[in-house]
DOLUM-7017 format. One record per atom (N, C-alpha, C): residue in one letter; x, y, z. Coordinates in steps of 0.1 Angstrom, whole numbers, plus 2048, in hexadecimal, padded with zeros to 3 digits. Atoms other than C-alpha are relative to their C-alpha. Layout:
<sites>
AXYZ;...
</sites>
This chain:
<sites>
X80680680C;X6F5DCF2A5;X7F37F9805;X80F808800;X6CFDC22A7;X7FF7F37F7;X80180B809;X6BFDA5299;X7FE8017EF;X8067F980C;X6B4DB827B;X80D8027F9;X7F17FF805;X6DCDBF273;X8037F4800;X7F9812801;X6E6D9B27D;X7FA7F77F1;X80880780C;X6CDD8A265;X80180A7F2;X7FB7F9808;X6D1DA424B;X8107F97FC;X7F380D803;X6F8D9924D;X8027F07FC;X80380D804;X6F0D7624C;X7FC7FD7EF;X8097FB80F;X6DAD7C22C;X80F8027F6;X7F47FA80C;X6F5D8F21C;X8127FA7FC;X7F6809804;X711D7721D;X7FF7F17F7;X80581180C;X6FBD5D205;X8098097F2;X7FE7F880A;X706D621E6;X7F78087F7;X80D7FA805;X6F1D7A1D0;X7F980B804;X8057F67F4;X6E7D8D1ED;X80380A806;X7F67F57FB;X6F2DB01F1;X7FA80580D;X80B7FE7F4;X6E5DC220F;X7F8806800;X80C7FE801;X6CBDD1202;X7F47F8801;X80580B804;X6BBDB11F8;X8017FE80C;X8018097F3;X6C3DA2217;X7FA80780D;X8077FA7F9;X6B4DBF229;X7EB7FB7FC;X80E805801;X693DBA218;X7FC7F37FF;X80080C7FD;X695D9421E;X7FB7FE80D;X8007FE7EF;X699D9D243;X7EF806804;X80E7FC801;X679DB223D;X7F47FB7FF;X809807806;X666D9F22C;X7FA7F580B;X80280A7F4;X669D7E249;X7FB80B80A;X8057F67F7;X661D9E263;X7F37FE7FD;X80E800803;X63FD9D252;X7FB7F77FD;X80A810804;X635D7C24A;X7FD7F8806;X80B80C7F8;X620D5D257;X80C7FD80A;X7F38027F5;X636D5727A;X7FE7F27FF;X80480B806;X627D3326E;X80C7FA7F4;X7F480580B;X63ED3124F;X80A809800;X7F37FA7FB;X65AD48261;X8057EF803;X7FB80D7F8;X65FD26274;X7FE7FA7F8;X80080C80E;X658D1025A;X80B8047FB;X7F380080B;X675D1E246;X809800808;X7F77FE7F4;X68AD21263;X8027F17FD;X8038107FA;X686CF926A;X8037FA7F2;X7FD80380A;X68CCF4247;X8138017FA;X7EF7FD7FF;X6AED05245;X8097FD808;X7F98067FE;X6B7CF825F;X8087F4801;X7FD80A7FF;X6B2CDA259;X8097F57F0;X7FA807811;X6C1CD6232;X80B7FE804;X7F18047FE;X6E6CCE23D;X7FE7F2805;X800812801;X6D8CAD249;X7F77FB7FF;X80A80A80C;X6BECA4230;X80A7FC7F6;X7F680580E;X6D7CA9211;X80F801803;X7EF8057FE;X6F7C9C20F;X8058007EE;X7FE80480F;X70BC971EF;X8007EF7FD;X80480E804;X705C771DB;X8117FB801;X7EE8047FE;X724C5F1E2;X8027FC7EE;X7FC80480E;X722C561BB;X80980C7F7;X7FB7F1808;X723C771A7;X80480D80A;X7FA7F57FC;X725C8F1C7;X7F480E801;X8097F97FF;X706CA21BF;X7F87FF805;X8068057F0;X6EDCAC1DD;X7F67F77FC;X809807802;X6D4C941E2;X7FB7FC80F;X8048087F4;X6BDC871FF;X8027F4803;X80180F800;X6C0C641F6;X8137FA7F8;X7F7804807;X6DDC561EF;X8087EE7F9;X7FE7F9807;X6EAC4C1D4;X7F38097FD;X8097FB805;X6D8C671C4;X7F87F97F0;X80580380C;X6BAC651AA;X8078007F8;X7FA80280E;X6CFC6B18C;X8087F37FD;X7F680A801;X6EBC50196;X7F87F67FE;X8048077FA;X6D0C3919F;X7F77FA7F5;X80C803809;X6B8C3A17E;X8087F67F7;X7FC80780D;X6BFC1E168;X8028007F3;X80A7FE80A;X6ABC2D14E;X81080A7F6;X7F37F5805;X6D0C4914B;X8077F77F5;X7F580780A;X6EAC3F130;X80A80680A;X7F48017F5;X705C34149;X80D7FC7F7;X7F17FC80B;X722C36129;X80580E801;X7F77F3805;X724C5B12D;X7FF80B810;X8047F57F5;X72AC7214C;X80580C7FF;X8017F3806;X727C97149;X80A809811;X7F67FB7F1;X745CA7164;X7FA80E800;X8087F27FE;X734CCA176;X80C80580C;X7F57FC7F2;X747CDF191;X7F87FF80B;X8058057F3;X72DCE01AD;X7F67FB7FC;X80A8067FD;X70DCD11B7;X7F38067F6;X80F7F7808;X6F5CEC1A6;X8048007F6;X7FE800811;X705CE5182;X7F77F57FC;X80A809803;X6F2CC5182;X7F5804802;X80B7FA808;X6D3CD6185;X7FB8057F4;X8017FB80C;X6D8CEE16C;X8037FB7F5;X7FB80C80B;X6E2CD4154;X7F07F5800;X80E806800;X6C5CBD160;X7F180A7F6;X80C7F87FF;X6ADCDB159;X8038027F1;X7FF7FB80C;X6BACDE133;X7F77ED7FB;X80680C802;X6A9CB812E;X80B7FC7F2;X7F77FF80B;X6C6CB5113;X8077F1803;X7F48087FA;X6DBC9A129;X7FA7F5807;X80680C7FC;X6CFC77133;X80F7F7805;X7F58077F9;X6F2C6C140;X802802811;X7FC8017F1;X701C69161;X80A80E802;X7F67F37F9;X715C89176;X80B7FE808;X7F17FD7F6;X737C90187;X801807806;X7FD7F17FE;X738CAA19C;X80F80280A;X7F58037F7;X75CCB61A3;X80380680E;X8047F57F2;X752CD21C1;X80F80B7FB;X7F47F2804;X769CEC1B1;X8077FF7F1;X7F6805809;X784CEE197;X80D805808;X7F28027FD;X7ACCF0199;X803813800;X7F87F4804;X7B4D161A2;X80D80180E;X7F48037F3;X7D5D141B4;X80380D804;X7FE7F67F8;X7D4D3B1BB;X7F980380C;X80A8017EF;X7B4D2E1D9;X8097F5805;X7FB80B7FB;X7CCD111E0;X7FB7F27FE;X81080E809;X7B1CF91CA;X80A7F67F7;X7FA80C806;X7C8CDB1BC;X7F97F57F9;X80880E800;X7BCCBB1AB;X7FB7F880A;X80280B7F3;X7BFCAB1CA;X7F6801806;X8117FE7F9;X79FCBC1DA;X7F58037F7;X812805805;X787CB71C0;X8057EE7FB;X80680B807;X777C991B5;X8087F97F8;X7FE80780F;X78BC8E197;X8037EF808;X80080E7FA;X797C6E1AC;X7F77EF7FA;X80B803800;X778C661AB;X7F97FA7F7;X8097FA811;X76CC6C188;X80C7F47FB;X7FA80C804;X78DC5417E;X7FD7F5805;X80380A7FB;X782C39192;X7EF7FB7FB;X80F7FD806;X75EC3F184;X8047F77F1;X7FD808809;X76CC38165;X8057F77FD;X7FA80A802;X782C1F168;X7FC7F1804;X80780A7F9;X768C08179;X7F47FC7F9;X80C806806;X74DC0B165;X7FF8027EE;X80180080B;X73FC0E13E;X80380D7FA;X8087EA805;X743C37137;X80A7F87F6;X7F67FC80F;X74EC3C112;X80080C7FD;X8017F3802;X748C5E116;X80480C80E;X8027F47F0;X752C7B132;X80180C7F8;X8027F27FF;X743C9C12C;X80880D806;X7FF7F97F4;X755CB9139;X7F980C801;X8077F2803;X740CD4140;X80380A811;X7FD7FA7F9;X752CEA157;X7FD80E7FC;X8067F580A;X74FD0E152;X80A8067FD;X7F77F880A;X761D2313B;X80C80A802;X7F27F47F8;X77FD3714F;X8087F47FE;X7F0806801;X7A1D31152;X7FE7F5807;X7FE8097F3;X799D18173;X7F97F47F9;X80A810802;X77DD04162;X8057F97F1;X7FE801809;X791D04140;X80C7F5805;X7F48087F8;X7B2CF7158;X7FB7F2802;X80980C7FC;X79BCDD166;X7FF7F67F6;X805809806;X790CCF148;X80C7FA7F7;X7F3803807;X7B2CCB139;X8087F5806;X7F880C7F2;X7C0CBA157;X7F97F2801;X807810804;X7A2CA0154;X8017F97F6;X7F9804812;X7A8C9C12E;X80C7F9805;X7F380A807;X7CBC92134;X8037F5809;X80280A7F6;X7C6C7B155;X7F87F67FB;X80A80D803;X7AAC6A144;X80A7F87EF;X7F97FF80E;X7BFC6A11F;X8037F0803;X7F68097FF;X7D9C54132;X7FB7F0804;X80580C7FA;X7C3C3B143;X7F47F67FB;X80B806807;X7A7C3112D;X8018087F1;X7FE80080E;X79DC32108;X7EF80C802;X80E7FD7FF;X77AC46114;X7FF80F7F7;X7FE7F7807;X772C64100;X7FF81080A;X8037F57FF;X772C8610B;X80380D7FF;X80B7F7809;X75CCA8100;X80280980B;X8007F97F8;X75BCC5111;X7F580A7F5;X80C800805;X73ACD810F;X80280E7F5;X7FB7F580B;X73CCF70F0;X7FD807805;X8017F17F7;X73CD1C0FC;X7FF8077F3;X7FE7FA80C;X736D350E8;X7F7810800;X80B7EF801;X719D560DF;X7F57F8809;X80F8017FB;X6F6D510F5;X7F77FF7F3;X80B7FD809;X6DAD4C0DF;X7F980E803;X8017F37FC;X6CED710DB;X80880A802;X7F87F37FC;X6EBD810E4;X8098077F1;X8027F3805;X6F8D9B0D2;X8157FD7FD;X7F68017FD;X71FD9B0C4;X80C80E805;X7F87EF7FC;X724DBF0CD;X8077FF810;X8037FE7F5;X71FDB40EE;X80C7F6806;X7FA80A7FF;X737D930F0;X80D804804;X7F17FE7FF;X759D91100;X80B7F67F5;X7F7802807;X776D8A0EA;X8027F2804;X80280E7FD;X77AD670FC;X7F57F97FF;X80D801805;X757D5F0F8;X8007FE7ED;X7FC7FF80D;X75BD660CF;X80A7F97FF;X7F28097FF;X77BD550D3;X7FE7ED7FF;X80880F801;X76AD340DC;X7F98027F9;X8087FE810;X750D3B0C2;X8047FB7F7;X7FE80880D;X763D350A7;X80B7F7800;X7FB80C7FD;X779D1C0B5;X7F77F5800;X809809804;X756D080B7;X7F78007F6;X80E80080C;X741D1009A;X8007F27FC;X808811802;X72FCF408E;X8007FE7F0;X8097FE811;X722CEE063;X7F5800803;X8127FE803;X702CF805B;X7FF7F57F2;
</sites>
């Protein structure tokens, strides 16, 4: 095996990355500025200890706590529970949510050996039980694991506080199409319709 296979391999075990892709990734660095070959190099290496997770919510951050935990400006009554680190992004990026984050680093599937005990929830109880939340979000995602998850939080938090919680609505995509929809998808649908 050459370097061109090794790095290729490397490549192709991100996620996303088949080995095609990760062939012309490989390619692509072959031909570019040996200037910003090193520069990215030096950068990658070095992200495992710039970001760490925030000790508050859990989600990466340089500085810790991180910005979100840290803004005053947040409404610190409601925290919105995610499964990893990059759900708070994409949440951030909808500008919809001005509260505070949980992140649990997974959910409960006990056929990987994933229990309550190794995510977060701990955490997220003590969160609540220490400070003002009147609200916990769950926005896990929509499978059997992240539907488990949210169930298990519901009735841990039920017992210990009066705080409320929502779990986020599922349902058709804007645009989409219902030819196209799976039967659990439609299923949630009209479990959440709304009034017009």
């Amino acid at each position: 095996m050459n370097a061109i296979d090794e790095l290729t391999d490397c490549f192709a075990r991100l996620p996303g990355i088949g080995k095609k892709s990760a062939g012309r990734l490989v390619n692509y660095i072959l031909k570019a500025d040996r200037v910003w070959v090193n520069n990215f190099s030096q950068k990658m290496a070095s992200l495992q200890d710039k970001i760490k997770p925030c000790s508050i919510c859990g989600s990466w951050t340089e500085n810790d706590p991180c910005p979100i935990c840290s803004n005053p400006l947040r409404d610190q009554s409601v925290i919105c529970v995610v499964e990893q680190p990059q759900d708070v992004a994409t949440l951030e990026g909808t500008h919809e949510f001005n509260g505070l984050f949980h992140v649990l680093g997974g959910v409960i599937a006990p056929l990987e050996g994933v229990g309550p005990d190794d995510l977060r929830i701990a955490s997220l109880v003590k969160r609540v039980n220490e400070g003002s939340i009147k609200e916990v979000i769950i926005a896990t995602n929509p499978t059997v694991e992240g539907d488990t998850t949210a169930m298990y939080i519901q009735k841990i938090l039920s017992t210990i506080s009066d705080v409320k919680v929502t779990r986020l609505a599922s349902g058709l995509p804007v645009g989409g199409d219902l030819e196209y929809a799976d039967k659990l998808t439609l299923a949630r649908s009209f479990r959440g319709r709304i009034n017009l």
